[in-house]
N, CA, C and O atoms as CSV, one atom per row, in Angstrom:
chain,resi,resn,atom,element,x,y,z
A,1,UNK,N,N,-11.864,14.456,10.225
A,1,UNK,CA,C,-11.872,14.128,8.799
A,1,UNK,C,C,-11.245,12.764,8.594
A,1,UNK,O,O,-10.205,12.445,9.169
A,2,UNK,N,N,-11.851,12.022,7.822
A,2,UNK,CA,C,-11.235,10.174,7.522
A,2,UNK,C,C,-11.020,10.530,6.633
A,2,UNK,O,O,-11.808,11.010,5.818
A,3,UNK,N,N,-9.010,10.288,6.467
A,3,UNK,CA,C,-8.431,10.160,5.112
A,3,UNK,C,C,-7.042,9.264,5.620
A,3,UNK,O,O,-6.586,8.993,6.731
A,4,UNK,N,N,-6.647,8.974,4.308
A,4,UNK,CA,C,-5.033,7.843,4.307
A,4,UNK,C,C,-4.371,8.809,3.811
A,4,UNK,O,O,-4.645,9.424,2.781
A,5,UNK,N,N,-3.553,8.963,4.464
A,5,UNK,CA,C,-1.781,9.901,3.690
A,5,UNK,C,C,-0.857,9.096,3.493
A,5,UNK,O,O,-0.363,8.531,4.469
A,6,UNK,N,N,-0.368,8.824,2.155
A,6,UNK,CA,C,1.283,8.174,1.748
A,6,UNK,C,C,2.202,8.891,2.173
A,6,UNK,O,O,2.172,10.121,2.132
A,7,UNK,N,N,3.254,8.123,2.694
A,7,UNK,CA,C,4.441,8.813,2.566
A,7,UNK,C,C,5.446,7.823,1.912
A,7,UNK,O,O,5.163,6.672,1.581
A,8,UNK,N,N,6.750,8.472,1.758
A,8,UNK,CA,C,7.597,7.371,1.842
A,8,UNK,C,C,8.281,6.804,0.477
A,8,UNK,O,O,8.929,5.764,0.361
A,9,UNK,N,N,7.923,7.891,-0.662
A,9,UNK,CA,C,8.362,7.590,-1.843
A,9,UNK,C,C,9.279,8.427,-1.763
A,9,UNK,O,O,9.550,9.237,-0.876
A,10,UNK,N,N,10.037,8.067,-3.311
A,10,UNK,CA,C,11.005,8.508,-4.014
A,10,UNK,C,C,11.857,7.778,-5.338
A,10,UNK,O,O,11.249,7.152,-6.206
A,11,UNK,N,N,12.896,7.902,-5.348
A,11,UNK,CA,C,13.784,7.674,-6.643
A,11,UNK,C,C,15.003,6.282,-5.889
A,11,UNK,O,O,15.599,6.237,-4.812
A,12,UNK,N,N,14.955,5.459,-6.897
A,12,UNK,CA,C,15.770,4.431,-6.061
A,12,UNK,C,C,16.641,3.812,-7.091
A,12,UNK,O,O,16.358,4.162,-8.236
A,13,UNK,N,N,17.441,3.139,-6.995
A,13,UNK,CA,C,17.889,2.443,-8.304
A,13,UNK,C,C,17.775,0.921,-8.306
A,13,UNK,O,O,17.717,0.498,-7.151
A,14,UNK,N,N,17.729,0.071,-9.125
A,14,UNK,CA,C,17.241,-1.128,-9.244
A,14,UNK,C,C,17.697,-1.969,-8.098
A,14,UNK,O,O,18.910,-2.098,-7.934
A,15,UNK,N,N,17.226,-2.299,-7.643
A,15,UNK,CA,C,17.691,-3.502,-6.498
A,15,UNK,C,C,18.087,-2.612,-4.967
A,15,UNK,O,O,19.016,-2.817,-4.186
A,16,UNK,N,N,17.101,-1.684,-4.923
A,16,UNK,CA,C,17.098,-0.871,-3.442
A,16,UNK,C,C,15.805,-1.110,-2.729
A,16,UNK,O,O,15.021,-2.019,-3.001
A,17,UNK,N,N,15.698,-0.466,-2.059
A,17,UNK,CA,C,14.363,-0.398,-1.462
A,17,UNK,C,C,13.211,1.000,-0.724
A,17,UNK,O,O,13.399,2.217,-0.708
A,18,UNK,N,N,12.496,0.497,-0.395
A,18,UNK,CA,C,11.911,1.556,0.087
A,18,UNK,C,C,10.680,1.253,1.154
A,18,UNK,O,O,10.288,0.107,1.376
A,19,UNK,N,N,10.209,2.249,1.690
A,19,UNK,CA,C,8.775,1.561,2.507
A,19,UNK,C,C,8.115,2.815,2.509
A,19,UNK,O,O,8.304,4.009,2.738
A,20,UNK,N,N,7.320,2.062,2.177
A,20,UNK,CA,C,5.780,3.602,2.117
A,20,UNK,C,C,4.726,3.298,3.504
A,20,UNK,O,O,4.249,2.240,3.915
A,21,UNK,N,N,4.620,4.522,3.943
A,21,UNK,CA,C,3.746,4.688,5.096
A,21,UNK,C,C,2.605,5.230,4.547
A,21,UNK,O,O,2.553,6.010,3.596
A,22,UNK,N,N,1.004,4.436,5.677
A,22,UNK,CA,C,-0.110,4.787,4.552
A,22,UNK,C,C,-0.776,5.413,6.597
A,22,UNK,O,O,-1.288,4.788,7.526
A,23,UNK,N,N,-0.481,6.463,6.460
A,23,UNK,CA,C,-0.796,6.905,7.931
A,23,UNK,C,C,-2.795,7.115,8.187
A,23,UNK,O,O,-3.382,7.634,7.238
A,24,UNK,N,N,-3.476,6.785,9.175
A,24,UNK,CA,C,-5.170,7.122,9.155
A,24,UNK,C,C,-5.422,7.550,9.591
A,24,UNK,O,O,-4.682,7.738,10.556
A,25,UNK,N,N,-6.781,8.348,9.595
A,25,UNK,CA,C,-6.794,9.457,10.295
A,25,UNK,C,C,-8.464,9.446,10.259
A,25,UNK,O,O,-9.149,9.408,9.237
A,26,UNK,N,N,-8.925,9.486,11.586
A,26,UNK,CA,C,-10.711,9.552,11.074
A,26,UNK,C,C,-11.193,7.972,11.520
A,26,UNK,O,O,-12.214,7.736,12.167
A,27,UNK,N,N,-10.347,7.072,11.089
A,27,UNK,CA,C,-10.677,5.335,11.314
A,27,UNK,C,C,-9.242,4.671,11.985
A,27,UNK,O,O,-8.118,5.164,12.073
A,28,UNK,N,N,-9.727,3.456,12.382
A,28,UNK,CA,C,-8.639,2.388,13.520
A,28,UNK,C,C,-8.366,1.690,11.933
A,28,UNK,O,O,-9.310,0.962,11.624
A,29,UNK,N,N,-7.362,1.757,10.955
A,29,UNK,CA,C,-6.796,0.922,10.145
A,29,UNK,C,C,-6.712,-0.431,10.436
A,29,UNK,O,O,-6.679,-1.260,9.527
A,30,UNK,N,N,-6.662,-0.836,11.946
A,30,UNK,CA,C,-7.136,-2.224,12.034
A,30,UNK,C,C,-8.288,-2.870,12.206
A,30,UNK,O,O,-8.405,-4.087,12.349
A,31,UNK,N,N,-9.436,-1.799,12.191
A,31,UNK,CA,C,-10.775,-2.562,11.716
A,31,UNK,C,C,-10.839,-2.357,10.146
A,31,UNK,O,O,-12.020,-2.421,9.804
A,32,UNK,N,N,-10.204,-2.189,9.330
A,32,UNK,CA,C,-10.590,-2.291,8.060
A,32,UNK,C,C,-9.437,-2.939,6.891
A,32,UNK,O,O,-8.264,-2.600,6.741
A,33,UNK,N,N,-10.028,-3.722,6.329
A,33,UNK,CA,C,-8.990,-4.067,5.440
A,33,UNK,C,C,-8.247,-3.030,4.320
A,33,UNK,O,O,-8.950,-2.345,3.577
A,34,UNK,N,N,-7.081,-2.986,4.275
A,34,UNK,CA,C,-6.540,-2.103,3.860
A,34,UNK,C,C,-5.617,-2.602,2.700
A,34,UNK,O,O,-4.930,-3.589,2.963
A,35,UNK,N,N,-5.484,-1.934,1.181
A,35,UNK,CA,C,-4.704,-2.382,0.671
A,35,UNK,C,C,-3.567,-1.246,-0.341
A,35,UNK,O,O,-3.744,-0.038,-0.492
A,36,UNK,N,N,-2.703,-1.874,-0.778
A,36,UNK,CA,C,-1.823,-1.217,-2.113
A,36,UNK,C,C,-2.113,-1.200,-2.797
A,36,UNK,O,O,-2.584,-2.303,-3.074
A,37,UNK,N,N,-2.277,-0.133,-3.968
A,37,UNK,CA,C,-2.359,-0.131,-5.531
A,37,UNK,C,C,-1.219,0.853,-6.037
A,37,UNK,O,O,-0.681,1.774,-5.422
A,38,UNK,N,N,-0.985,0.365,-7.427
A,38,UNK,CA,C,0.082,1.689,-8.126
A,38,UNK,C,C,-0.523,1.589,-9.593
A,38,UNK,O,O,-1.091,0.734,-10.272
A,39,UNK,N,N,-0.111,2.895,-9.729
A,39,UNK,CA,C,-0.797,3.039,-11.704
A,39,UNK,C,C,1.007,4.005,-11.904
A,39,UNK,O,O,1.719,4.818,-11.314
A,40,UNK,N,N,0.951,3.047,-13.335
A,40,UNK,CA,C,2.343,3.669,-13.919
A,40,UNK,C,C,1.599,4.469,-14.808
A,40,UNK,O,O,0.395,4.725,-14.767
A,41,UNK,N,N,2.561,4.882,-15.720
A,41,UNK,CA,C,2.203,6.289,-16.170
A,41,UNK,C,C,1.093,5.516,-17.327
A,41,UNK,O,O,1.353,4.326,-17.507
A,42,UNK,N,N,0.206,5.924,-17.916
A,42,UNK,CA,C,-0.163,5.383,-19.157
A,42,UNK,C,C,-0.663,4.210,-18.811
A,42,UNK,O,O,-1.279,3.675,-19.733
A,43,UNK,N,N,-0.620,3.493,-17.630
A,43,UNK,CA,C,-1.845,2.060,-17.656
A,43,UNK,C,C,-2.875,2.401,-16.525
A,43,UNK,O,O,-3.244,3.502,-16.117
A,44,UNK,N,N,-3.151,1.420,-16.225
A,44,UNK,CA,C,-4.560,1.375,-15.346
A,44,UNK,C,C,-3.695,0.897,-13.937
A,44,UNK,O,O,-2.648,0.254,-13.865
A,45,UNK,N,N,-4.570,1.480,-12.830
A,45,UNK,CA,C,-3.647,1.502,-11.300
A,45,UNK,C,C,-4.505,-0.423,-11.634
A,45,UNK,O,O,-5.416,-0.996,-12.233
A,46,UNK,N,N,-3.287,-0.652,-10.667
A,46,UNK,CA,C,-3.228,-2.498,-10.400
A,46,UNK,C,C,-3.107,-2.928,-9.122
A,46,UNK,O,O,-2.027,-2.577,-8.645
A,47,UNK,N,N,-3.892,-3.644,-8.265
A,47,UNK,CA,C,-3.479,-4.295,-7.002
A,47,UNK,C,C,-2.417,-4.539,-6.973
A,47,UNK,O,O,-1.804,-4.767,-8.016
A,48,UNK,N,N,-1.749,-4.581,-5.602
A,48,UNK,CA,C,-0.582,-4.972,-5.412
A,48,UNK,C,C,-0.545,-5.719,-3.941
A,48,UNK,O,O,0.118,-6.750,-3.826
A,49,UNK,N,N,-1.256,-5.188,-2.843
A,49,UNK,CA,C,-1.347,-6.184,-2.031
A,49,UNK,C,C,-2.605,-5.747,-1.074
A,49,UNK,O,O,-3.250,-4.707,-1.205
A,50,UNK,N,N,-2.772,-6.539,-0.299
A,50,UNK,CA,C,-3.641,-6.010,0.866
A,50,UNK,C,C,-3.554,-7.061,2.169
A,50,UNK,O,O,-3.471,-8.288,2.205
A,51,UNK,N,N,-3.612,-5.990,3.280
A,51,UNK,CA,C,-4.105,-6.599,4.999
A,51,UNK,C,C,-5.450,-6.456,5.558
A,51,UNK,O,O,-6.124,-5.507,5.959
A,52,UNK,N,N,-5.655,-8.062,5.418
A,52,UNK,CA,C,-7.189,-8.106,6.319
A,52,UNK,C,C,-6.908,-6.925,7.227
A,52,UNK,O,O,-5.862,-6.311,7.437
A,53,UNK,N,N,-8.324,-6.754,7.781
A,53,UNK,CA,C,-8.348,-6.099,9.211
A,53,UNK,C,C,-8.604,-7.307,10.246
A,53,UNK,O,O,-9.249,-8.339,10.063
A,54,UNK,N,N,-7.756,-6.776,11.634
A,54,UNK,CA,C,-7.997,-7.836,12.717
A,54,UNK,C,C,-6.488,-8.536,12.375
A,54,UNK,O,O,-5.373,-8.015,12.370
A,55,UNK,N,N,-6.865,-9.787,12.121
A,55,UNK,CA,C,-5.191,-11.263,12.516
A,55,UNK,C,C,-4.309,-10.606,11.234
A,55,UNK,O,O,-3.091,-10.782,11.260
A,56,UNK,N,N,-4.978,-9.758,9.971
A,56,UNK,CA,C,-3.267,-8.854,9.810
A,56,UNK,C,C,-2.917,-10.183,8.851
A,56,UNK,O,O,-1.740,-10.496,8.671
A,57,UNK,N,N,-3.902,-10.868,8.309
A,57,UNK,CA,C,-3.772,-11.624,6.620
A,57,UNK,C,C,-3.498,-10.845,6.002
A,57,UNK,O,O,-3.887,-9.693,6.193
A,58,UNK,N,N,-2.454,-11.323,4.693
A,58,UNK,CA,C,-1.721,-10.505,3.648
A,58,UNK,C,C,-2.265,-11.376,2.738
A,58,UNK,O,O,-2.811,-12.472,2.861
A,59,UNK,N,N,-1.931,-10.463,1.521
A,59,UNK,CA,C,-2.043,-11.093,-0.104
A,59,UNK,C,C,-1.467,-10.510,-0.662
A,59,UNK,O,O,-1.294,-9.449,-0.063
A,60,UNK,N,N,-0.761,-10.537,-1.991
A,60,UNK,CA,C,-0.004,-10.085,-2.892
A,60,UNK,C,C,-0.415,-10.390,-4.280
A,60,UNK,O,O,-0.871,-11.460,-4.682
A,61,UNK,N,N,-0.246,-9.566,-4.800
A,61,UNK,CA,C,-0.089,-10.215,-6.436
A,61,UNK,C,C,1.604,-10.842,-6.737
A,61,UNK,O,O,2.641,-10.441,-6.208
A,62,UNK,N,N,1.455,-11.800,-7.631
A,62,UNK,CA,C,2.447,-12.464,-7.572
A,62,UNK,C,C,3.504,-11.477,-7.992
A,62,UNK,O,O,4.332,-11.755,-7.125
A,63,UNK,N,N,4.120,-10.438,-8.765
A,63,UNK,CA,C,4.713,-10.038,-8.992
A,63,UNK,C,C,5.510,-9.208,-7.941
A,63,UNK,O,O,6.705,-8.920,-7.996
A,64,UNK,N,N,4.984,-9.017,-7.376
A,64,UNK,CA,C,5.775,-8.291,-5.864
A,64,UNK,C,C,5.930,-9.511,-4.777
A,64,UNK,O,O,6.374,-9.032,-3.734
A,65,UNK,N,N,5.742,-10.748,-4.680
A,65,UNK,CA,C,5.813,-11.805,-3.775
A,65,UNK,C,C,6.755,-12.101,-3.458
A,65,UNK,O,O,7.525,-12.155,-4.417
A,66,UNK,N,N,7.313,-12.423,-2.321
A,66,UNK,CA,C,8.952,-12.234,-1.629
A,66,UNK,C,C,9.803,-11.167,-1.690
A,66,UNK,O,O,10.863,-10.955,-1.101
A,67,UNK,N,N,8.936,-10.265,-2.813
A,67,UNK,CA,C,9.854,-8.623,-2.417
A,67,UNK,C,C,9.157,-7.609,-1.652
A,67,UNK,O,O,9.836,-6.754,-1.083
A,68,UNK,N,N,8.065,-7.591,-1.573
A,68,UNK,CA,C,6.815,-6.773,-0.902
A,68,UNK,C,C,6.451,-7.313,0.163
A,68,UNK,O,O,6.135,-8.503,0.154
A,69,UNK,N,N,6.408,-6.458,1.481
A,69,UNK,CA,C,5.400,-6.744,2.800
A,69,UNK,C,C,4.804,-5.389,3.175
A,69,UNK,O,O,4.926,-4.170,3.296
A,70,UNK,N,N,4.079,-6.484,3.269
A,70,UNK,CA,C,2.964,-5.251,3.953
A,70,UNK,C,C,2.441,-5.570,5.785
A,70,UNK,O,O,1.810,-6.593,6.048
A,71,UNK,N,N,2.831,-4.507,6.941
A,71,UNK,CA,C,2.929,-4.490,7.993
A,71,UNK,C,C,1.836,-3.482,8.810
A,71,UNK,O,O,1.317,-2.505,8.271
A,72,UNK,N,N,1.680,-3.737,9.670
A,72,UNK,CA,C,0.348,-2.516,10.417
A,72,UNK,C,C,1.167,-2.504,11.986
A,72,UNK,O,O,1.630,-3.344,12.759
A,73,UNK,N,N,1.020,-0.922,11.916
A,73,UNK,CA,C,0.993,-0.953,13.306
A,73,UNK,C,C,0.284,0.038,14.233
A,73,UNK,O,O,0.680,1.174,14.492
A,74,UNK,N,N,-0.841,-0.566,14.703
A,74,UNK,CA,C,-1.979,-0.512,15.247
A,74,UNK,C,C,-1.726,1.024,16.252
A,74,UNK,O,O,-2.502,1.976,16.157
A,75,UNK,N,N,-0.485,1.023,17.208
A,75,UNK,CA,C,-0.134,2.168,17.701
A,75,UNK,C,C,-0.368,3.419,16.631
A,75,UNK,O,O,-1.161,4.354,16.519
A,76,UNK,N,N,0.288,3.120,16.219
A,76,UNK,CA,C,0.260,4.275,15.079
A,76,UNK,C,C,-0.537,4.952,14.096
A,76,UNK,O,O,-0.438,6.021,13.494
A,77,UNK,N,N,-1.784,3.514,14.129
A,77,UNK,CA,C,-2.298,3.470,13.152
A,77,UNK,C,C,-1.874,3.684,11.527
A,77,UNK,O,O,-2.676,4.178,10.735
A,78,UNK,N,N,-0.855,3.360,11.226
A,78,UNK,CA,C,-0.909,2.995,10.138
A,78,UNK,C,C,-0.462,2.122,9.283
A,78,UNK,O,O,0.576,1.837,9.880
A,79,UNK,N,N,-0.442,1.454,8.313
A,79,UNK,CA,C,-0.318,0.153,7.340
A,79,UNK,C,C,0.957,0.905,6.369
A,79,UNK,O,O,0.945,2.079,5.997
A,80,UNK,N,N,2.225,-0.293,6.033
A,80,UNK,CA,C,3.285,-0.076,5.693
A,80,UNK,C,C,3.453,-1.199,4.296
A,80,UNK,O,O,3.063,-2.362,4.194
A,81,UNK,N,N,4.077,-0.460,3.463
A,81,UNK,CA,C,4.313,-1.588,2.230
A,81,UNK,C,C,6.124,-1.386,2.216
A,81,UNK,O,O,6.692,-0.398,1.751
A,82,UNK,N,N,6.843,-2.641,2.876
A,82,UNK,CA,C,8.140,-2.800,2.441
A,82,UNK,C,C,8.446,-3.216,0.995
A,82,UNK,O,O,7.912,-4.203,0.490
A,83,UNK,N,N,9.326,-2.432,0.340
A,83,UNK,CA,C,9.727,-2.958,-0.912
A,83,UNK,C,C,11.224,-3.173,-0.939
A,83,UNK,O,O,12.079,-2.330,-0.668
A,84,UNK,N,N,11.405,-4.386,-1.294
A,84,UNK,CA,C,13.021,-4.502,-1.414
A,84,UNK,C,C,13.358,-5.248,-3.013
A,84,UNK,O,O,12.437,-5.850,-3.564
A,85,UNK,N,N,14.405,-5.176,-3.531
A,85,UNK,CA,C,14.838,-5.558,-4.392
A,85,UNK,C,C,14.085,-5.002,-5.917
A,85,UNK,O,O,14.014,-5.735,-6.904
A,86,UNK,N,N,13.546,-3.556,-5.883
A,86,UNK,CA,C,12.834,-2.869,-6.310
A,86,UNK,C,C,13.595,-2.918,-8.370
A,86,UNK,O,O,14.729,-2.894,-8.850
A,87,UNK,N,N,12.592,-2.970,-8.783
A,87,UNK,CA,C,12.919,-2.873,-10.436
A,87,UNK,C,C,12.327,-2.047,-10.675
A,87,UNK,O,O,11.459,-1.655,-9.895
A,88,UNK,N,N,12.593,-1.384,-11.996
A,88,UNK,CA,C,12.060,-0.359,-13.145
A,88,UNK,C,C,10.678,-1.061,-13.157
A,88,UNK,O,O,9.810,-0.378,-12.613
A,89,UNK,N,N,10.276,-2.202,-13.620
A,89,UNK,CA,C,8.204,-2.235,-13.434
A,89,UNK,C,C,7.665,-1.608,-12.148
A,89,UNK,O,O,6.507,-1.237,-11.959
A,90,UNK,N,N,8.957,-1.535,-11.073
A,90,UNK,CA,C,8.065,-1.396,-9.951
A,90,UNK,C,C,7.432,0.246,-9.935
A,90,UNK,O,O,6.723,0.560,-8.979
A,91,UNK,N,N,7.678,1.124,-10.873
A,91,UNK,CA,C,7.800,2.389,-11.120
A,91,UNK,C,C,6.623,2.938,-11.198
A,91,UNK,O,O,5.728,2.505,-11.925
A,92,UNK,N,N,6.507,4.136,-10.307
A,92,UNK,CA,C,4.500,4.536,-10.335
A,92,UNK,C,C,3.871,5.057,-9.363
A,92,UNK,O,O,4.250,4.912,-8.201
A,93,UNK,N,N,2.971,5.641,-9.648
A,93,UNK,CA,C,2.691,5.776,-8.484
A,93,UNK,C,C,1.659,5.211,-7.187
A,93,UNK,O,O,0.509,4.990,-7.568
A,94,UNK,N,N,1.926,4.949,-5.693
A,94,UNK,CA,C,1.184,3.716,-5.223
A,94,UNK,C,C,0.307,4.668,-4.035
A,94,UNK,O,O,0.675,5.650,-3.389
A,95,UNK,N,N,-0.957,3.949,-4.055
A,95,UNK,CA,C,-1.956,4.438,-3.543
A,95,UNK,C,C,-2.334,3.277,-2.416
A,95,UNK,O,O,-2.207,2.088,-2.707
A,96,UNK,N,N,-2.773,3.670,-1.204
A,96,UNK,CA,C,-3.380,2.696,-0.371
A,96,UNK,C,C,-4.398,3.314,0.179
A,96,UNK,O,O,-4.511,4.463,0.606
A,97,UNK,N,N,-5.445,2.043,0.099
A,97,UNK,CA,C,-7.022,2.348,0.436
A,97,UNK,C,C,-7.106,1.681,1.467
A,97,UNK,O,O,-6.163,1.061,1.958
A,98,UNK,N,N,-8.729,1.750,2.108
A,98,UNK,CA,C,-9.272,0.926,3.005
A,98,UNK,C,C,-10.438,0.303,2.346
A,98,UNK,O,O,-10.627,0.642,1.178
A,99,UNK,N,N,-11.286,-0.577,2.895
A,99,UNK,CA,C,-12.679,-0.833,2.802
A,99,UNK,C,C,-13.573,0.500,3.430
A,99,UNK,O,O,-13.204,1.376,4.212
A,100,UNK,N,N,-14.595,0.333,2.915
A,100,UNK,CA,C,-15.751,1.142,3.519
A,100,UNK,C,C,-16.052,0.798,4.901
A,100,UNK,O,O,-15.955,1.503,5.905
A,101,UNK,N,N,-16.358,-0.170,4.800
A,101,UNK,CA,C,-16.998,-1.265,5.726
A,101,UNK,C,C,-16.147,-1.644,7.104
A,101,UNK,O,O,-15.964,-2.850,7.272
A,102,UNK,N,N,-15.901,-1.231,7.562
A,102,UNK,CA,C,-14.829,-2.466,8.791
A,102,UNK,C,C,-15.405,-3.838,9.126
A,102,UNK,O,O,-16.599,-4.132,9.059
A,103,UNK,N,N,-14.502,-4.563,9.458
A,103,UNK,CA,C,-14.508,-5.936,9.628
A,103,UNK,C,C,-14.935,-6.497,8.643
A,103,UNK,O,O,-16.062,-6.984,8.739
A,104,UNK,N,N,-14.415,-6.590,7.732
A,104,UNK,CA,C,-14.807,-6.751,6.418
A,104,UNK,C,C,-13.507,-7.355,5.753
A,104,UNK,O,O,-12.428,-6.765,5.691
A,105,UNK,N,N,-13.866,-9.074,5.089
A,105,UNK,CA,C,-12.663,-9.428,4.396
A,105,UNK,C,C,-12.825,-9.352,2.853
A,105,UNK,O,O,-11.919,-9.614,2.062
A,106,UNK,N,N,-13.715,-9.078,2.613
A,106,UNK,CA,C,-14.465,-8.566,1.379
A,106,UNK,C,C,-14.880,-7.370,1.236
A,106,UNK,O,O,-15.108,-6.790,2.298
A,107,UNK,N,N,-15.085,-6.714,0.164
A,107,UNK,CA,C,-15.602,-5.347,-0.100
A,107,UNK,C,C,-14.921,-5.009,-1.025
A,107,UNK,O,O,-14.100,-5.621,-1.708
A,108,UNK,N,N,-15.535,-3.299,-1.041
A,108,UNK,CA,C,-14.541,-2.539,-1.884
A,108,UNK,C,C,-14.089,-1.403,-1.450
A,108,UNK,O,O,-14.753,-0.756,-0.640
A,109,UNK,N,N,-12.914,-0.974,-1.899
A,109,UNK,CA,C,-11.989,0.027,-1.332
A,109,UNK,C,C,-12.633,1.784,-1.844
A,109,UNK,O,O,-12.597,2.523,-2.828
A,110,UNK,N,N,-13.089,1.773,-0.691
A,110,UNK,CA,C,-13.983,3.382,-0.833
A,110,UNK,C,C,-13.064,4.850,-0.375
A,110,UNK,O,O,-13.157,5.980,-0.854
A,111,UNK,N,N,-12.569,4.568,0.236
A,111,UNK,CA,C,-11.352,5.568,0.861
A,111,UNK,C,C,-9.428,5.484,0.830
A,111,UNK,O,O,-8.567,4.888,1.478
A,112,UNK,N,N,-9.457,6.466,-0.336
A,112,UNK,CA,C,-8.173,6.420,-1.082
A,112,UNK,C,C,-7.335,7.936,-0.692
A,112,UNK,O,O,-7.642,9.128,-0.657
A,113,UNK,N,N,-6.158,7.144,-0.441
A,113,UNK,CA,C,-5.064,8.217,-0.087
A,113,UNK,C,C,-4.835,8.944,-1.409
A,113,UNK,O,O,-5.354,8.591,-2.468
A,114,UNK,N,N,-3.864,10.184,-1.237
A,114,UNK,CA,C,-3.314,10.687,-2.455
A,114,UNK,C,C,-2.081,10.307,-3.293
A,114,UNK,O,O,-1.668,10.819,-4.334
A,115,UNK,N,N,-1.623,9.332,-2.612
A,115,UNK,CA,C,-0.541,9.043,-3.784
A,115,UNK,C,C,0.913,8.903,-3.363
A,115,UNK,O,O,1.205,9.675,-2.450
A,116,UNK,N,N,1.725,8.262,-3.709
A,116,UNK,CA,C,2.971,8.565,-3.499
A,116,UNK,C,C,3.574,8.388,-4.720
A,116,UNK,O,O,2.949,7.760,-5.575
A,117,UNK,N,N,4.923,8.920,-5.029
A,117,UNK,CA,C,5.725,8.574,-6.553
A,117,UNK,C,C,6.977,7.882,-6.209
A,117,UNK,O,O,7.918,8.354,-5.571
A,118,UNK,N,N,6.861,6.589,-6.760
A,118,UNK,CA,C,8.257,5.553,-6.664
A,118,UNK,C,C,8.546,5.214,-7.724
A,118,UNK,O,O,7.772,4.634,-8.485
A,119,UNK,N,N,9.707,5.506,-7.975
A,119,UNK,CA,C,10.504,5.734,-9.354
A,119,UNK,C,C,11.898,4.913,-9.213
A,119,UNK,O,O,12.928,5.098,-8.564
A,120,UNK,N,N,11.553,4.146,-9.915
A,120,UNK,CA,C,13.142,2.855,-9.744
A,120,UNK,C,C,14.131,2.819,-11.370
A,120,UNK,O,O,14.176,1.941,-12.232
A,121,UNK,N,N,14.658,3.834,-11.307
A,121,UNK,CA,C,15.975,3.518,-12.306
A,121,UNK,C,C,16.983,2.220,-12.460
A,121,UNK,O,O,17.511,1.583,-11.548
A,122,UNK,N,N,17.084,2.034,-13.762
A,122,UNK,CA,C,17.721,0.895,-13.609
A,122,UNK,C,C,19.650,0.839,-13.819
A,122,UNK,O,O,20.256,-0.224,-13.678
């Protein structure tokens, strides 16, 4: 069965951190580009970052930039979002997908994990 499992949430208080594990199962996470999303309660889920597949290019939306990384490790197969210096916006819950497609720096994200809940008190 090909699916992504989150782990790695919880409750933090402003200026902590956390790292979510996006574990695969079914596909090599490093043939496919893989990314972050989170939807807070009441808006629409929002990019937050993504890793090419292969050389392991990052992108971010600016709002998580120098506090967010995102890491793969190929053993394991799975893709990691470090969060440090975490705020109350960062609050929500975050989802990581893949592409459909492998080898693919373009596309769209067809295969979505279930979720994790990161909740940052201030």
């Amino acid at each position: 069965q090909v699916q992504l499992v989150e782990s790695g949430g919880g409750s933090v208080q402003a200026g902590g951190s956390l790292r979510l594990a996006c574990a695969g199962s079914g596909r090599a996470l490093s043939c496919y580009t893989t990314g972050w999303f989170r939807q807070a309660s009441g808006k629409e889920r929002e990019f937050v970052g993504a890793m090419d597949w292969g050389a392991g290019i990052t992108q971010y939306v600016e709002a998580v930039k120098g506090r967010f990384t995102i890491s793969r490790d190929n053993a394991k197969n799975a893709v990691y979002l470090q969060m440090n210096s975490l705020q109350p916006d960062d609050t929500g819950v975050y989802y990581c997908a893949s592409f459909g497609q492998p080898e693919r720096t373009t596309g769209e994200y067809t295969l979505w994990g279930q979720g994790t809940q990161v909740t940052v008190s201030s």
